[in-house]
PyMOL CGO cylinders between C-alpha atoms (Angstrom):
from pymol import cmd
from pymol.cgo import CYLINDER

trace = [
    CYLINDER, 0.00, 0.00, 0.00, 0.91, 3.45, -1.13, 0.3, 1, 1, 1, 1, 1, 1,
    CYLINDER, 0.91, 3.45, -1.13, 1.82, 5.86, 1.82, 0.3, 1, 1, 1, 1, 1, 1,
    CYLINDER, 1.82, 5.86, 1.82, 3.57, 8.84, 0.75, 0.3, 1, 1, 1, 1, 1, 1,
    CYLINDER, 3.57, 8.84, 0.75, 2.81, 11.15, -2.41, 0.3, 1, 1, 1, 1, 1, 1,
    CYLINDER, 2.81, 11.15, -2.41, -1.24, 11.67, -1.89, 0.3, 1, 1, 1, 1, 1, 1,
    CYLINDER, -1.24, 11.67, -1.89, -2.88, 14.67, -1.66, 0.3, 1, 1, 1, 1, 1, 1,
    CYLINDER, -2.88, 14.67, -1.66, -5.66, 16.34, -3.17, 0.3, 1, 1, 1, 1, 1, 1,
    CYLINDER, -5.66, 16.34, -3.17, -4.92, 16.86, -6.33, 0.3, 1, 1, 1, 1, 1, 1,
    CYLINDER, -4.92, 16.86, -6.33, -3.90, 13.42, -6.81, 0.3, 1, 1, 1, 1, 1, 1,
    CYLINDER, -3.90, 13.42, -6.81, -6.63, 11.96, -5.48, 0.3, 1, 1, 1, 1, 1, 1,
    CYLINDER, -6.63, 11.96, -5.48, -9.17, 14.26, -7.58, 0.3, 1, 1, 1, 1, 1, 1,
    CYLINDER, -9.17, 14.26, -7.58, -6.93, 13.65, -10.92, 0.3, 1, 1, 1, 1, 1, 1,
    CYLINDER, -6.93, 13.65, -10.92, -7.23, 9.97, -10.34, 0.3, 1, 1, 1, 1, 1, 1,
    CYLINDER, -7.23, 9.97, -10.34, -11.31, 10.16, -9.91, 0.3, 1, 1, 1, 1, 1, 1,
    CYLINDER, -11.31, 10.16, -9.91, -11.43, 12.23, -13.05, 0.3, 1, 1, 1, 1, 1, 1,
    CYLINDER, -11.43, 12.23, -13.05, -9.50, 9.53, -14.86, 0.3, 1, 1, 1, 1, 1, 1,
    CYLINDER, -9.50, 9.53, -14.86, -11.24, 6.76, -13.59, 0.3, 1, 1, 1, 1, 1, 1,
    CYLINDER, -11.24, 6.76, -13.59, -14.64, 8.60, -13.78, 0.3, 1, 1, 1, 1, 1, 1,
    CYLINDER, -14.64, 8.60, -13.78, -13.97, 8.42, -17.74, 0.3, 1, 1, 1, 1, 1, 1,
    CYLINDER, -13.97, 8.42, -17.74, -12.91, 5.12, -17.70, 0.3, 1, 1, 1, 1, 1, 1,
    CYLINDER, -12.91, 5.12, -17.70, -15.67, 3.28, -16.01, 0.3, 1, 1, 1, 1, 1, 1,
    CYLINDER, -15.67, 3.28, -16.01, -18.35, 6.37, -15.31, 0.3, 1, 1, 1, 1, 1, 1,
    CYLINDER, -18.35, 6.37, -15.31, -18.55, 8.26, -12.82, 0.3, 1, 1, 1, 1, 1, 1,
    CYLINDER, -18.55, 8.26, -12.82, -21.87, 6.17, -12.19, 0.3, 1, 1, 1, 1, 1, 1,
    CYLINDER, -21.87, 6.17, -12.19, -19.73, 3.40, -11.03, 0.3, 1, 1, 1, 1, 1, 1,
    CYLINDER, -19.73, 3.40, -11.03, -17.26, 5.72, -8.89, 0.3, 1, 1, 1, 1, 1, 1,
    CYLINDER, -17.26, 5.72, -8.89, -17.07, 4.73, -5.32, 0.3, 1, 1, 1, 1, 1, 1,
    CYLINDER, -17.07, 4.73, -5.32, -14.25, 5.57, -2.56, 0.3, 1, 1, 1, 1, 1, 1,
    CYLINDER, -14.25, 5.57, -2.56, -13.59, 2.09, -2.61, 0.3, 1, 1, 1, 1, 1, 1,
    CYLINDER, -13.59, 2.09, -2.61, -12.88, 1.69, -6.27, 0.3, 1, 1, 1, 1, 1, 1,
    CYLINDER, -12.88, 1.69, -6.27, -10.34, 5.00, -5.94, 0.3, 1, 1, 1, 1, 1, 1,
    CYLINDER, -10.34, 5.00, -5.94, -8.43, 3.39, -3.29, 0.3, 1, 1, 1, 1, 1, 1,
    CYLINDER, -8.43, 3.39, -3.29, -8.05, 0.12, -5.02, 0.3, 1, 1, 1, 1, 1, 1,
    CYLINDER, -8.05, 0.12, -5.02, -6.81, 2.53, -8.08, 0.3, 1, 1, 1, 1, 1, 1,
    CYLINDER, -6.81, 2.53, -8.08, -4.50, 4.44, -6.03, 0.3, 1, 1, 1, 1, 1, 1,
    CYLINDER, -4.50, 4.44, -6.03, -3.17, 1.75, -4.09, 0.3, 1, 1, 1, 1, 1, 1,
    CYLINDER, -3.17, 1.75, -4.09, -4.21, 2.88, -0.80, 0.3, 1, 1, 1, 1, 1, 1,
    CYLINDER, -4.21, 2.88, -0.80, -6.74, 2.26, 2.29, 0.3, 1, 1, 1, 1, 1, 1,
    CYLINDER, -6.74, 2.26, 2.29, -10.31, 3.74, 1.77, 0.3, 1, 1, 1, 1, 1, 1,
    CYLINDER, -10.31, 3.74, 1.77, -9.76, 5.52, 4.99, 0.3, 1, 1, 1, 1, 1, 1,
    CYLINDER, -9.76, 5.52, 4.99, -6.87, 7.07, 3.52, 0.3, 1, 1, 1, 1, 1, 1,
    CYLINDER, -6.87, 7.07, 3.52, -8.98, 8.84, 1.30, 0.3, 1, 1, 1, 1, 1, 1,
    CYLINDER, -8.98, 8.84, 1.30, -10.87, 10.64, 3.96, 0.3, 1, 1, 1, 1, 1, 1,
    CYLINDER, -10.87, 10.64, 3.96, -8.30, 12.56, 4.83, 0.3, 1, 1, 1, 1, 1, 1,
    CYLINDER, -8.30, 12.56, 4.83, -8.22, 14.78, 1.19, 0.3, 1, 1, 1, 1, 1, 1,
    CYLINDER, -8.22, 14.78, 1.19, -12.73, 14.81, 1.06, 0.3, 1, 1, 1, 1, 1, 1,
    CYLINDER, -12.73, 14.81, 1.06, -15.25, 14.30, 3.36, 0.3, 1, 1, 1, 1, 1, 1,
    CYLINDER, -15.25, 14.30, 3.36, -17.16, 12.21, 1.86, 0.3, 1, 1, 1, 1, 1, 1,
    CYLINDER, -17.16, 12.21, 1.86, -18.02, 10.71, -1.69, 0.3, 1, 1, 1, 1, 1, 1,
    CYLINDER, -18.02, 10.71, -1.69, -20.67, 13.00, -3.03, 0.3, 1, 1, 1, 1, 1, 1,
    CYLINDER, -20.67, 13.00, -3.03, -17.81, 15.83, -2.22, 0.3, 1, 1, 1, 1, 1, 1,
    CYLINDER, -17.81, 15.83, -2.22, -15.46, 13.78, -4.51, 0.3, 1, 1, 1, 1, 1, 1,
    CYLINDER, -15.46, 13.78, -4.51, -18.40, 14.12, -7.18, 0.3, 1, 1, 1, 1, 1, 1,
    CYLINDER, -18.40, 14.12, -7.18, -18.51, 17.68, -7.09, 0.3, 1, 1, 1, 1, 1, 1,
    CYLINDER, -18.51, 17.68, -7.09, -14.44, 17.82, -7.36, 0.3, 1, 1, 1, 1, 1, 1,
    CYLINDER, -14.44, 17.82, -7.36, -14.65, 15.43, -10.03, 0.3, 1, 1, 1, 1, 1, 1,
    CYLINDER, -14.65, 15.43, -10.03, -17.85, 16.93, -12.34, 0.3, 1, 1, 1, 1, 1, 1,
    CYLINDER, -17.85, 16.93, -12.34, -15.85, 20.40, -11.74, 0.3, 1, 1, 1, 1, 1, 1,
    CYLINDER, -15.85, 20.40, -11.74, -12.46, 19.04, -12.79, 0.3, 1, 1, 1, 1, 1, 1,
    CYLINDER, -12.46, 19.04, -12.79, -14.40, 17.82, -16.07, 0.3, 1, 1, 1, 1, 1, 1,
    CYLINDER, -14.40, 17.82, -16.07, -14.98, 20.85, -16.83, 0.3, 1, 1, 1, 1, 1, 1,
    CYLINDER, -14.98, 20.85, -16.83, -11.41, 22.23, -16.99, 0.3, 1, 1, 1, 1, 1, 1,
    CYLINDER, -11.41, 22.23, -16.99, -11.37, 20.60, -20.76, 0.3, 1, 1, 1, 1, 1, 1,
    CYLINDER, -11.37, 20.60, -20.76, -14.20, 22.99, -22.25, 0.3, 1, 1, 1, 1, 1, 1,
    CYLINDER, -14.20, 22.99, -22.25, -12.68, 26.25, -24.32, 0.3, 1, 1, 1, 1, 1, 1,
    CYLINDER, -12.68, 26.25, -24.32, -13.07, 29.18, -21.68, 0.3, 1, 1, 1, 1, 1, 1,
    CYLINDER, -13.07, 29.18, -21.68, -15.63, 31.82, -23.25, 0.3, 1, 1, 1, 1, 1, 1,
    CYLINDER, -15.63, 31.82, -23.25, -13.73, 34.83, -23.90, 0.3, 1, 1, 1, 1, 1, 1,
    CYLINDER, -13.73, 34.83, -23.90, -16.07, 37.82, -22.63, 0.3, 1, 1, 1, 1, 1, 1,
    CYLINDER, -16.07, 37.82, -22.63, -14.79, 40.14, -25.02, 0.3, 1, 1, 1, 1, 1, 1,
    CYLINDER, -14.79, 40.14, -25.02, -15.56, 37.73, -28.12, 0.3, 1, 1, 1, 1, 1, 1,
    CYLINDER, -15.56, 37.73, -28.12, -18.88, 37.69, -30.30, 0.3, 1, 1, 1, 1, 1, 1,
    CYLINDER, -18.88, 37.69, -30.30, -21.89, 36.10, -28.49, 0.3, 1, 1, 1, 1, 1, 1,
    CYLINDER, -21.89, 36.10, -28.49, -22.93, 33.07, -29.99, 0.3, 1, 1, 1, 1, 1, 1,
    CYLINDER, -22.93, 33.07, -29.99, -19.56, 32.33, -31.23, 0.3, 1, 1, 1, 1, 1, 1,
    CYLINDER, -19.56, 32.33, -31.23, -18.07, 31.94, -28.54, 0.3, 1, 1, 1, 1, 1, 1,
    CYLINDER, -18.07, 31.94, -28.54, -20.79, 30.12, -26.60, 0.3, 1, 1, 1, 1, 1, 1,
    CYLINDER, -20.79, 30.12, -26.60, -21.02, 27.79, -29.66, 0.3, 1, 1, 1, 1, 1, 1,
    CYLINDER, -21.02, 27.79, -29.66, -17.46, 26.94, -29.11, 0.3, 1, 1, 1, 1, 1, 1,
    CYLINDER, -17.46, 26.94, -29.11, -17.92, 26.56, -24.85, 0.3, 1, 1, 1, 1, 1, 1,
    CYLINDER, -17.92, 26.56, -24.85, -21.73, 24.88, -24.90, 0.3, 1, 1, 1, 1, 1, 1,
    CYLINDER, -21.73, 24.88, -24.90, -20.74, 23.07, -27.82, 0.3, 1, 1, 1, 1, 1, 1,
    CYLINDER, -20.74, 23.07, -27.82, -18.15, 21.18, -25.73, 0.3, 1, 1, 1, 1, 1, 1,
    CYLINDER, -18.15, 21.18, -25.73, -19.62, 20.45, -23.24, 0.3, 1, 1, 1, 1, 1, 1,
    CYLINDER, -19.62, 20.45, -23.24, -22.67, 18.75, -25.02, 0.3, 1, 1, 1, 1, 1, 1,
    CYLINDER, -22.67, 18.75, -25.02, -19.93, 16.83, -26.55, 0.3, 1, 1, 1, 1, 1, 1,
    CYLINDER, -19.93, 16.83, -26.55, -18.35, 15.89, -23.28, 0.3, 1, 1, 1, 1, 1, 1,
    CYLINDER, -18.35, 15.89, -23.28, -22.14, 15.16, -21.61, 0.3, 1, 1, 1, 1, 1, 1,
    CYLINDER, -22.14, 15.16, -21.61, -23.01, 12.98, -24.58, 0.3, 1, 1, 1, 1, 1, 1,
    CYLINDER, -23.01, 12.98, -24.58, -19.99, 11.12, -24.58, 0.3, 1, 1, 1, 1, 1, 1,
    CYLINDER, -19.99, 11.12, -24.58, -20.09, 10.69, -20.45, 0.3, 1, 1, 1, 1, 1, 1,
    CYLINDER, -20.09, 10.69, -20.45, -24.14, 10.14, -19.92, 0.3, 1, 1, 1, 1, 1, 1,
    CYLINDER, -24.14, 10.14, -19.92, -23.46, 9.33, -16.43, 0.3, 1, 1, 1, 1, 1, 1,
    CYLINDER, -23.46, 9.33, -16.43, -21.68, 12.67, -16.25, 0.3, 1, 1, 1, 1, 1, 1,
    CYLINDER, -21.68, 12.67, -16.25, -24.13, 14.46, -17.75, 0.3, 1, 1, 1, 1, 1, 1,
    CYLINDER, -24.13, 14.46, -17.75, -26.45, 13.17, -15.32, 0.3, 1, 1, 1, 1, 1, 1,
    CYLINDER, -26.45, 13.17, -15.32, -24.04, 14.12, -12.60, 0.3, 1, 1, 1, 1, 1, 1,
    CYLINDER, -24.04, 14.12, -12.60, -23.99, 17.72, -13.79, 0.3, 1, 1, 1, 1, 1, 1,
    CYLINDER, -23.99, 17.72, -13.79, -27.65, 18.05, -13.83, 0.3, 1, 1, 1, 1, 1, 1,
    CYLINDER, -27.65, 18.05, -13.83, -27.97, 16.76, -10.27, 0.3, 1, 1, 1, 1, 1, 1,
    CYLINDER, -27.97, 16.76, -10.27, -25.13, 18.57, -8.92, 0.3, 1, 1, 1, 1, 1, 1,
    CYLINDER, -25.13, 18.57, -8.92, -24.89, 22.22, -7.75, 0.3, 1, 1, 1, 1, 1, 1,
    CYLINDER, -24.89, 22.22, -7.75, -21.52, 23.50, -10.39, 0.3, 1, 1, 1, 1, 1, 1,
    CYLINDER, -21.52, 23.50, -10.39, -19.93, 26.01, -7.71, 0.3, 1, 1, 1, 1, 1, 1,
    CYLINDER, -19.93, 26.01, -7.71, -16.96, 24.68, -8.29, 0.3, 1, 1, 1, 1, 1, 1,
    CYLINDER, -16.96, 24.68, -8.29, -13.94, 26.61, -9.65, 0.3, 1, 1, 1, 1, 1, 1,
    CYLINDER, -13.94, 26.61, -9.65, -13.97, 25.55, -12.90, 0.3, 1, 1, 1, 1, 1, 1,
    CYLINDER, -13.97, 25.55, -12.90, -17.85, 26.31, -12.96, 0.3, 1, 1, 1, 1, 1, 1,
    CYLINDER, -17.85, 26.31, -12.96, -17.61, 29.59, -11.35, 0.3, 1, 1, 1, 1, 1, 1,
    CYLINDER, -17.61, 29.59, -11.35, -15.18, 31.02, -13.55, 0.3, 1, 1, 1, 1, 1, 1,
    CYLINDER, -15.18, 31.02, -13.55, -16.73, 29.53, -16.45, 0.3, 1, 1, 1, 1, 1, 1,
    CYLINDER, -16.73, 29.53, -16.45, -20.23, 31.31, -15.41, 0.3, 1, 1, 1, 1, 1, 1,
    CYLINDER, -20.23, 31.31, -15.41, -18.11, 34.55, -14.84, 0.3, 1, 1, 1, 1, 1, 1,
    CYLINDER, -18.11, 34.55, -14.84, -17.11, 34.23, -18.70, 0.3, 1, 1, 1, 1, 1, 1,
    CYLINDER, -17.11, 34.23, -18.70, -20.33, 34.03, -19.70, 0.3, 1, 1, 1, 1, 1, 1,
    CYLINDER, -20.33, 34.03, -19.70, -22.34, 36.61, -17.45, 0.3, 1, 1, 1, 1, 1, 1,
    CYLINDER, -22.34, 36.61, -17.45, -19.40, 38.93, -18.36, 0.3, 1, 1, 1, 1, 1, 1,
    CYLINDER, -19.40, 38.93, -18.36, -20.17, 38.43, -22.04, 0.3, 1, 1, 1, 1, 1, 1,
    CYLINDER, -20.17, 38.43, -22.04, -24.03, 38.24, -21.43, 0.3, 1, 1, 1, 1, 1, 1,
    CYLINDER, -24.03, 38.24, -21.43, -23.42, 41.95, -20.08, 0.3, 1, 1, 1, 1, 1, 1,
    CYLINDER, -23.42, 41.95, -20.08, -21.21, 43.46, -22.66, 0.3, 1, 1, 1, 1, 1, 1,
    CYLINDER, -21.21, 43.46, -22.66, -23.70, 42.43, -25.29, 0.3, 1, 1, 1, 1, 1, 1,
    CYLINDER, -23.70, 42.43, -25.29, -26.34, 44.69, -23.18, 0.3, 1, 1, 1, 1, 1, 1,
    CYLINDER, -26.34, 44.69, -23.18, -27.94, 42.02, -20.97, 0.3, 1, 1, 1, 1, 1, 1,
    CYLINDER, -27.94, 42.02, -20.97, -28.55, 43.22, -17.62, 0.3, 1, 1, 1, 1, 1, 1,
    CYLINDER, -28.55, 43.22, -17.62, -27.90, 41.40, -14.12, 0.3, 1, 1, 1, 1, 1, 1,
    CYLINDER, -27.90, 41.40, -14.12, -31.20, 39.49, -14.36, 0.3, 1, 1, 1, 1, 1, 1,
    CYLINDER, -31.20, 39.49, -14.36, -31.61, 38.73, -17.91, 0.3, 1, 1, 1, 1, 1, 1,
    CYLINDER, -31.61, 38.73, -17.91, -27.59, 37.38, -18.43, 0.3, 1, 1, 1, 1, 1, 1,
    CYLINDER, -27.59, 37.38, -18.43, -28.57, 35.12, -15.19, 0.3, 1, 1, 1, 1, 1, 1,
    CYLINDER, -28.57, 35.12, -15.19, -31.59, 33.82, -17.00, 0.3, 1, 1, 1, 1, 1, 1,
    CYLINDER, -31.59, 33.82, -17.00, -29.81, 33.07, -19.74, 0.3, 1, 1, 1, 1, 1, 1,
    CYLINDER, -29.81, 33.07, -19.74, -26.83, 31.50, -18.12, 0.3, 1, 1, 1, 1, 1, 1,
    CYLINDER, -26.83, 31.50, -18.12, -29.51, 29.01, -16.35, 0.3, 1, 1, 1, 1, 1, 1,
    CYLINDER, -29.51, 29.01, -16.35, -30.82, 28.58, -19.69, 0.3, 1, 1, 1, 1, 1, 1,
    CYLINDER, -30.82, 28.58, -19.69, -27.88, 27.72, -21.54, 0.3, 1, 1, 1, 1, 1, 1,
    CYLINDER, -27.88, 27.72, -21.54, -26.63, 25.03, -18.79, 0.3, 1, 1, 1, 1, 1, 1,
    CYLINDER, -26.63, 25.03, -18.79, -30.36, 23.56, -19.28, 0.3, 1, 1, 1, 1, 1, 1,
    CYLINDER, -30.36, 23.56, -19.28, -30.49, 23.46, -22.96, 0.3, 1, 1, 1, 1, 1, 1,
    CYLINDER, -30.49, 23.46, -22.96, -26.96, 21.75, -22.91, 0.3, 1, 1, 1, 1, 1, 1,
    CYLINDER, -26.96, 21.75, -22.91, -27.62, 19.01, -20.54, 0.3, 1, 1, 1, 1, 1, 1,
    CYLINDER, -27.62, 19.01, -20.54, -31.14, 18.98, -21.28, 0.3, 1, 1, 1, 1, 1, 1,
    CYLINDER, -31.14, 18.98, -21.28, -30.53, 17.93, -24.86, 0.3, 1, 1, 1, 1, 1, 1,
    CYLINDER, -30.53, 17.93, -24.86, -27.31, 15.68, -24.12, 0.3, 1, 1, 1, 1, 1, 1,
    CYLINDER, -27.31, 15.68, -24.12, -29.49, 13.99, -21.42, 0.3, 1, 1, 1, 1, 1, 1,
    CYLINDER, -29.49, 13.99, -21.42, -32.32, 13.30, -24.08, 0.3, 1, 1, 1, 1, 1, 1,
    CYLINDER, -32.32, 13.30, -24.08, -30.05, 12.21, -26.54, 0.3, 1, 1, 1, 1, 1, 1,
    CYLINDER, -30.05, 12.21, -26.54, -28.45, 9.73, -24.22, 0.3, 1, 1, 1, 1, 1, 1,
    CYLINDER, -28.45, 9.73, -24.22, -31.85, 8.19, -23.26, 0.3, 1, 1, 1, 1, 1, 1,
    CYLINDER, -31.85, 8.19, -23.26, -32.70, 7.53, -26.49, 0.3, 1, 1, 1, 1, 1, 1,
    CYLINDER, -32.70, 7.53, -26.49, -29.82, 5.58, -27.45, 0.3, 1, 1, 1, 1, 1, 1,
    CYLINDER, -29.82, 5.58, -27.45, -30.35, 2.49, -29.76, 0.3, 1, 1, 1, 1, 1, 1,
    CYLINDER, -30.35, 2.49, -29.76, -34.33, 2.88, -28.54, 0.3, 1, 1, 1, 1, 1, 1,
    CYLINDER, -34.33, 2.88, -28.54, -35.40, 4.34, -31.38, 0.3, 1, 1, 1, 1, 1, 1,
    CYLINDER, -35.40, 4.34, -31.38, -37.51, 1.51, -32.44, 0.3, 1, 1, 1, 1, 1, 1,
    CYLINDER, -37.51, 1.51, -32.44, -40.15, 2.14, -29.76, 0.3, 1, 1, 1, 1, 1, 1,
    CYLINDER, -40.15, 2.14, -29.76, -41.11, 4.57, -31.87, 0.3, 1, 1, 1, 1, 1, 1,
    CYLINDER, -41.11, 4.57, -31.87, -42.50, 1.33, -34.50, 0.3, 1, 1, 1, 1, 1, 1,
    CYLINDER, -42.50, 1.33, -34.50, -45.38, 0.76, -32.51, 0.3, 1, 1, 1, 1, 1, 1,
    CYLINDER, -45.38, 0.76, -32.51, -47.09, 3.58, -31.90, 0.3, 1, 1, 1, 1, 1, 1,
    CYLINDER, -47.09, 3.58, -31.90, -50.74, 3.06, -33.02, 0.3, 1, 1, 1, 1, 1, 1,
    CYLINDER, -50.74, 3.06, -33.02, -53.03, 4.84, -34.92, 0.3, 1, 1, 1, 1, 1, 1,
    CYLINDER, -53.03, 4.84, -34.92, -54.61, 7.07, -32.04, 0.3, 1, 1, 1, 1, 1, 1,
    CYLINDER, -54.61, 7.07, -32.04, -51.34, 9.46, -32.09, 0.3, 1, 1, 1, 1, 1, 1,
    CYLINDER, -51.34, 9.46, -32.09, -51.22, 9.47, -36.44, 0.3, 1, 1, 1, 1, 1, 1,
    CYLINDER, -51.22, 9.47, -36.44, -48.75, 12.72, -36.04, 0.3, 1, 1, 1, 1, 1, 1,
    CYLINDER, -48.75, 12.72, -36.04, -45.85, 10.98, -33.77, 0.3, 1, 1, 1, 1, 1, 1,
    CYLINDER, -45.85, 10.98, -33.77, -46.21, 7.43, -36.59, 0.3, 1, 1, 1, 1, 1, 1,
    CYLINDER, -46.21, 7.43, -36.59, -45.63, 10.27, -39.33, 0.3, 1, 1, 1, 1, 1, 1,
    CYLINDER, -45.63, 10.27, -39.33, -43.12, 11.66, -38.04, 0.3, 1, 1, 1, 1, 1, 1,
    CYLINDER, -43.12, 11.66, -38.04, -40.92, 9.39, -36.33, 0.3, 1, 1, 1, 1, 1, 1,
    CYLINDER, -40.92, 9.39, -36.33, -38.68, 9.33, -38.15, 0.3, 1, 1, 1, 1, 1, 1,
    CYLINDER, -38.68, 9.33, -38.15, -37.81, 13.04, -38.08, 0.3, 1, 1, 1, 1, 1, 1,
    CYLINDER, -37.81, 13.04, -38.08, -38.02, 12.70, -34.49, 0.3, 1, 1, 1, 1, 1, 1,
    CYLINDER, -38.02, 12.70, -34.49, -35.56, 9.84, -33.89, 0.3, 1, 1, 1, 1, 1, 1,
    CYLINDER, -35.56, 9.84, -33.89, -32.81, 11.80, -36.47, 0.3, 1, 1, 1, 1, 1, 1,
    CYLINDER, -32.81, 11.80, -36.47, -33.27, 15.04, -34.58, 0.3, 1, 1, 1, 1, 1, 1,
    CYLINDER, -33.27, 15.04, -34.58, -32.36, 13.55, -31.63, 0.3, 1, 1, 1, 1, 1, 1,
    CYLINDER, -32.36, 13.55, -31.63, -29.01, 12.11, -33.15, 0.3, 1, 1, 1, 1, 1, 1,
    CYLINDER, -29.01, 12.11, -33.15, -27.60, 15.36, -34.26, 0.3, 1, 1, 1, 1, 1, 1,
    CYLINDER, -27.60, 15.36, -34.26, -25.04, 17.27, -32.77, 0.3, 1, 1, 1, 1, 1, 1,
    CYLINDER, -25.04, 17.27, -32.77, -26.42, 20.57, -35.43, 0.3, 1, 1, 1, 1, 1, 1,
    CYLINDER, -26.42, 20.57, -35.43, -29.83, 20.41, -33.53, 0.3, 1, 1, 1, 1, 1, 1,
    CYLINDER, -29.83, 20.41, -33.53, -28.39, 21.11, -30.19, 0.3, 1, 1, 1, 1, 1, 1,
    CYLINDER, -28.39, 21.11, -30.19, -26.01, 24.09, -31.93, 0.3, 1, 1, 1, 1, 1, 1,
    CYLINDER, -26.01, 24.09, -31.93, -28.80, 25.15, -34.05, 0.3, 1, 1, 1, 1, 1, 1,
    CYLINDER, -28.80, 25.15, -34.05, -31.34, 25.89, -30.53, 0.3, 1, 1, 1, 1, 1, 1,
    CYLINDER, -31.34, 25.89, -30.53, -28.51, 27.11, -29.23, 0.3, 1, 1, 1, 1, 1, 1,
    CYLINDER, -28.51, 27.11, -29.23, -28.35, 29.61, -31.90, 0.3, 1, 1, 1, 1, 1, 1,
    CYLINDER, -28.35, 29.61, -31.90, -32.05, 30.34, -31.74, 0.3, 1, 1, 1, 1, 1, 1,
    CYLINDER, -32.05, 30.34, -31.74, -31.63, 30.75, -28.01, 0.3, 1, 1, 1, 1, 1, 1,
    CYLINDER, -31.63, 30.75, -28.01, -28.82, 33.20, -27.76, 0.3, 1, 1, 1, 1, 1, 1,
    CYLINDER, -28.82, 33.20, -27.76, -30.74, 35.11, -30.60, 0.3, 1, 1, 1, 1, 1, 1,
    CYLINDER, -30.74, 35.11, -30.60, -33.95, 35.20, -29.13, 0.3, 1, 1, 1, 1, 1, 1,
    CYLINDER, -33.95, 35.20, -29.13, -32.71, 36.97, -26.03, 0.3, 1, 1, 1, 1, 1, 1,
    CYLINDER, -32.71, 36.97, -26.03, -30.83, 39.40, -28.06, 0.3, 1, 1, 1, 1, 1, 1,
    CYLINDER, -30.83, 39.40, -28.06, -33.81, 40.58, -30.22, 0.3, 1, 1, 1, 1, 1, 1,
    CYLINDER, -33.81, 40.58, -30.22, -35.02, 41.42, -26.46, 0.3, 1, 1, 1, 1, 1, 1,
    CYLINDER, -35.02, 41.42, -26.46, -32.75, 43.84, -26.20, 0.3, 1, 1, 1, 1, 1, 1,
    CYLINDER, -32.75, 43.84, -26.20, -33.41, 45.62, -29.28, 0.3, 1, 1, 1, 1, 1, 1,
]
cmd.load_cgo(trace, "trace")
């Protein structure tokens, strides 16, 4: 057993890799100690508990994702962030499902909110509307990632719906492909981040 070289940021590194590896889902203390080559209890000493190792660990997935740069065009730049981290979320359902449940007041989060609010505000959004909107954006990402996930290689439930809902058998098709497609979630993105700026006009 390993009893020198742990702190921290070793122990949240190793959660963030293993998270990836077998989803953070399946992430226990017990499994990080077995990874680390150390005593569960040995953990304890660097977190509290496990669901603050989830917060560490949803925050430190974060740290890949493009920082917004506040003095950048709007939906640019938020295409380039949000984009991301759909891509990350649909890749990692489990930590997509971890973000939604989570708070995201970690570092990584925080700053990544200031980015945006501070861009929200330069393009004439005030205090309340760039918070709307950065609550918004954080639900349309996960939102559709989360959807997308669920409907994974189920797309033949669609088949049997009967003739009592005529519209869904018509188009189900349209509605299985628009849930495959990374475009959709950029293009309501787009329609988002526009919609709030014709508000301002």
């Amino acid at each position: 057993m390993r009893n020198v070289g742990l702190d921290r940021a070793t122990v949240v590194a190793a959660a963030t890799h293993l998270a990836r590896s077998v989803g953070i889902e399946n992430l226990s203390m017990r499994r990080l100690a077995t990874a680390l080559d150390v005593t569960p209890m040995a953990l304890y000493r660097h977190l509290p508990n496990k669901e603050s190792l989830l917060d560490l660990v949803v925050d430190e997935s974060l740290r890949s994702v493009p920082p917004v740069d506040p003095d950048g065009p709007l939906i640019p730049e938020l295409r380039n962030s949000f984009g991301a981290i759909y891509r990350l979320a649909v890749e990692q359902p489990g930590l997509a499902a971890a973000m939604a449940a989570r708070p995201l007041e970690g570092e990584v989060a925080r700053h990544l909110g200031e980015r945006v609010l501070v861009l929200a505000g330069r393009h004439g959004f005030d205090d309340n509307r760039a918070a709307e909107f950065l609550v918004a954006l954080f639900g349309l990402t996960l939102g559709t990632a989360l959807y997308r996930s669920s409907r994974k290689d189920r797309q033949a439930r669609l088949a049997t719906a009967g003739d009592d809902t005529p519209t869904v058998v018509r188009l189900r098709d349209a509605i299985a492909g628009v849930s495959a497609r990374d475009d959709q979630f950029l293009d309501s993105l787009d329609r988002l981040a526009a919609g709030y700026l014709r508000e301002l006009k």
